[in-house]
MIDO-933799 format. One line per 4 residues: number of its first residue (from 1); their letters; for each residue x negated, y negated, z of C-alpha. Coordinates in steps of 0.2 Angstrom, whole numbers, plus 2048, in hexadecimal, padded with zeros to 3 digits. Layout:
MIDO-933799
NUM = a = X,Y,Z  ...
This chain:
MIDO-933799
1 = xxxx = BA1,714,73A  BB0,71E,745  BBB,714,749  BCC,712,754
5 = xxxx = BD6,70F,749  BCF,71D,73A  BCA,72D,73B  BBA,735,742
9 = xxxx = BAB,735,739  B9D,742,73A  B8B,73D,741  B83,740,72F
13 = xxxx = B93,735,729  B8D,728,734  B7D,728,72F  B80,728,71C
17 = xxxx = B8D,718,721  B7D,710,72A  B73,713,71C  B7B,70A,710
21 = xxxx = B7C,6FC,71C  B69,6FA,71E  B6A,6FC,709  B74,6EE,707
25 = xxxx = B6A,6E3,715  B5A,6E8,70C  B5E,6E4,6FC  B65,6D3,701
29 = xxxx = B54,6D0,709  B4F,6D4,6F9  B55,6C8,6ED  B54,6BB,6F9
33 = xxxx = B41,6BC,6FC  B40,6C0,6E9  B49,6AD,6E5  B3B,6A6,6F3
37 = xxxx = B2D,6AF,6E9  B32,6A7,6D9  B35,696,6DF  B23,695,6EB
41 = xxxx = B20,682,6E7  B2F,67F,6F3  B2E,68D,6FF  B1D,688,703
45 = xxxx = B18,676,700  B28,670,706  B2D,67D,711  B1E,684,71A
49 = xxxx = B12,676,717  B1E,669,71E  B1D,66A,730  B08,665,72C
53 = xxxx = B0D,655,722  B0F,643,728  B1F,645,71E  B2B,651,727
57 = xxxx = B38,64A,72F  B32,64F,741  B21,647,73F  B28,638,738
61 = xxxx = B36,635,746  B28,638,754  B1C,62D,74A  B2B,61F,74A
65 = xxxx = B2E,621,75F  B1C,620,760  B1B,60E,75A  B29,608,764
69 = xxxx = B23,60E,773  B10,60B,76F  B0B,61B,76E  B00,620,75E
73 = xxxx = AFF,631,766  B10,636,760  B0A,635,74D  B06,646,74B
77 = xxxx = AFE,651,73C  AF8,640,733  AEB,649,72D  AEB,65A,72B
81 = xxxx = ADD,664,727  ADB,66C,717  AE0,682,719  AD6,68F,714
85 = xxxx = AD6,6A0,70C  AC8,6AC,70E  ACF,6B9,709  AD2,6C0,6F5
89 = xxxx = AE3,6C6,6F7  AE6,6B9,706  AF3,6AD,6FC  AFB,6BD,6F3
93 = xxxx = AFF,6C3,702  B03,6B2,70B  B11,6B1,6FC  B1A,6C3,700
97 = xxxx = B18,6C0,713  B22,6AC,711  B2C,6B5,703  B34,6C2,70E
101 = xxxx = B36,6B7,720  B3F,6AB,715  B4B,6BB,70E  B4F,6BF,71E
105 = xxxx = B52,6AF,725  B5D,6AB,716  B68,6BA,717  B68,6BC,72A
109 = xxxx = B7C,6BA,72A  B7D,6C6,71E  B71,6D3,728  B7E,6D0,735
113 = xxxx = B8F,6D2,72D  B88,6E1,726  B84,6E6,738  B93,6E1,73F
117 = xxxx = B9E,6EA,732  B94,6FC,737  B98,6F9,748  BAB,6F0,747
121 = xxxx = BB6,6FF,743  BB0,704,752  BB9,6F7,75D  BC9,6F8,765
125 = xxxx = BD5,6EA,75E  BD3,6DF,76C  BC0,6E1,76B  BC2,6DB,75A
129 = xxxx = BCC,6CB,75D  BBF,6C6,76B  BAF,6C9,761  BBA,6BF,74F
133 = xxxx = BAB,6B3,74C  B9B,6BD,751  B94,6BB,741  B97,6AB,73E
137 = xxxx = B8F,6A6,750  B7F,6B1,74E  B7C,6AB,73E  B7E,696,745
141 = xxxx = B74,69B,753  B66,6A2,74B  B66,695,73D  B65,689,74D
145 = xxxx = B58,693,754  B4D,691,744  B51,67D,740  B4B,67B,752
149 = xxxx = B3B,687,74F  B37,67E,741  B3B,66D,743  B36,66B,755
153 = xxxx = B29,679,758  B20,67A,749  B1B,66A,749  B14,666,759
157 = xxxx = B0C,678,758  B03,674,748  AFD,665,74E  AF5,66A,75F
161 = xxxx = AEE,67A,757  AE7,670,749  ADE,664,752  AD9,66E,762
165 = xxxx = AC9,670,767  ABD,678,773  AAF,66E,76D  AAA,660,75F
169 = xxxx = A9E,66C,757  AAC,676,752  AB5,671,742  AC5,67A,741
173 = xxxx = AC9,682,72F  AD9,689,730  ADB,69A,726  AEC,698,71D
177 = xxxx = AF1,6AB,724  AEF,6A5,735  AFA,695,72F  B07,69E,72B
181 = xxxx = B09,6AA,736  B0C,69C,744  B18,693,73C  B22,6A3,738
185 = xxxx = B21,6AC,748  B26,69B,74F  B36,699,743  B3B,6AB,745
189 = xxxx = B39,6AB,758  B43,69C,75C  B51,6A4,750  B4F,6B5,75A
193 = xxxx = B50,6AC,769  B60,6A2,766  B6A,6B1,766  B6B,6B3,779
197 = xxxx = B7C,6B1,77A  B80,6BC,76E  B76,6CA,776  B7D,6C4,786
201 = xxxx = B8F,6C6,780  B8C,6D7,77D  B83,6DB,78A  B91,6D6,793
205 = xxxx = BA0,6E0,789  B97,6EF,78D  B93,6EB,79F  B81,6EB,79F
209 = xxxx = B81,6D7,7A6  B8D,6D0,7B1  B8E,6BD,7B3  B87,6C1,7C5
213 = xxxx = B78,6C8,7BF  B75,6BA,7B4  B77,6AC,7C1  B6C,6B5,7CF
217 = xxxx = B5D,6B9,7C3  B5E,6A6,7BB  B4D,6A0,7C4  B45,6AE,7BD
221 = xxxx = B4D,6A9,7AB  B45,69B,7AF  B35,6A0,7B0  B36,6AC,7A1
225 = xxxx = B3D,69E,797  B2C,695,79B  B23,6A3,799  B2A,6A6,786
229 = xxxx = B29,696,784  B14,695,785  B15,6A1,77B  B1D,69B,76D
233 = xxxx = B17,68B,76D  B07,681,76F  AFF,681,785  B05,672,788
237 = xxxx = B12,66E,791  B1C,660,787  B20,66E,77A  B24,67C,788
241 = xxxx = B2F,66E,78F  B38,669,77F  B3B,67D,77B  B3F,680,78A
245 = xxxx = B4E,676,78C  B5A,67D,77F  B55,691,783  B5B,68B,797
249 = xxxx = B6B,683,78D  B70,694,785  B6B,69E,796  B7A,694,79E
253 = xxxx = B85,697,78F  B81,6A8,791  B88,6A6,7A3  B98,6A0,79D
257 = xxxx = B9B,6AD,791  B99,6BB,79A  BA2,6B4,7A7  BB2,6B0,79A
261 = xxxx = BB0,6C3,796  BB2,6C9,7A6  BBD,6C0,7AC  BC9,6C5,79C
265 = xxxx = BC4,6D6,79F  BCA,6D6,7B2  BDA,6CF,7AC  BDE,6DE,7A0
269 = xxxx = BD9,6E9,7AD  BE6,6E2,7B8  BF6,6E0,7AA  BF0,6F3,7A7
């Protein structure tokens, strides 16, 4: 990409530059999912089936709180029902789907650097010393964003889900499609969401949000926060609660650093 301090590139220059890029990304996405395929025994009965076992760490630490406080309810997914597969190409396609999530989730820092080295040269030299770290700080956040999905969602999902029900005379027999599908878009949405304040610091380098706007719309980030919450999570409002809480966190550190940027912007505009 052009940048400040080189000389300017063509549009089909840029293209070809971003190209390579998405080439590298994609091949790192690659491998990685390539390594999960191979090695399914951990990927999916550690991994993925853990959150449904009496033995992941959450369940077992809720089960533990649950006796001290007399409280059996809090032993969750002590008996999981056995999943399904209808489907002849069901588990095939089960494996590639987990095999490629767990590709992306892997290399997700590297996805970035590669995005932030297309759009780097572009910045000014002072742009570059404030933004030193943003790779490092998307990739904890989202890595966060993914412990917290899986650790804390997933398994308070599964076991409400599970063990739902409209009526006795319904048995539930959970399709191992539908399994997986939950526990990813969980996992990959609590990451995706955990990167507010990275969107928000660039939102505010380019001046689309000011630390005004973010204060005098925080009710109704409030209520989107809820709403985004019942959607990623099980209806009932001990899971919303407990997600809830950290995306509220990150909203006021998203106040804080667009308010750091502006206010270092005001003072080069007045020492210019």
């Amino acid at each position: 990409m052009a940048g400040h301090n080189k000389g300017e590139m063509t549009f089909l220059q840029h293209l070809e530059e971003l190209r390579w890029h998405f080439i590298r990304s994609f091949a790192a996405i690659l491998i990685a999912a390539i390594v999960a395929f191979i090695f399914k025994d951990i990927v999916f009965d550690k991994i993925i089936f853990g959150p449904r076992t009496p033995d992941f760490l959450t369940n077992r630490m809720l089960c533990k709180l649950g006796k001290i406080i007399n409280s059996q309810r809090l032993c969750i997914n002590t008996d999981a029902n056995q999943l399904q597969n209808i489907h002849m190409t069901g588990q095939f396609l089960s494996h590639i789907k987990i095999s490629i999530i767990a590709g992306i989730i892997v290399v997700f820092p590297y996805i970035f650097y590669e995005f932030w080295r297309f759009v780097n040269p572009a910045l000014y030299e002072n742009e570059r010393k404030i933004s030193r770290g943003a790779v490092f700080y998307s990739s904890l956040l989202f890595l966060l964003g993914v412990l917290f999905g899986y650790y804390i969602i997933s398994p308070l999902s599964v076991n409400f889900l599970e063990n739902y029900k409209v009526s006795e005379k319904v048995v539930n027999e959970i399709n191992l499609m539908s399994y997986i599908s939950i526990v990813a878009t969980i996992v990959l949405a609590s990451g995706i969401l955990f990167e507010l304040p990275v969107v928000i610091y660039f939102l505010s380098k380019i001046g689309i949000v000011t630390p005004e706007f973010l204060k005098k719309y925080r009710k109704h980030s409030i209520v989107v926060i809820l709403a985004l919450s019942a959607i990623i999570t099980p209806p009932d409002v001990f899971s919303q609660i407990l997600v809830s809480f950290p995306l509220i966190a990150l909203y006021e550190i998203s106040i804080s650093i667009s308010r750091r940027i502006y206010r270092k912007q005001e003072q080069e505009n007045l020492a210019g």
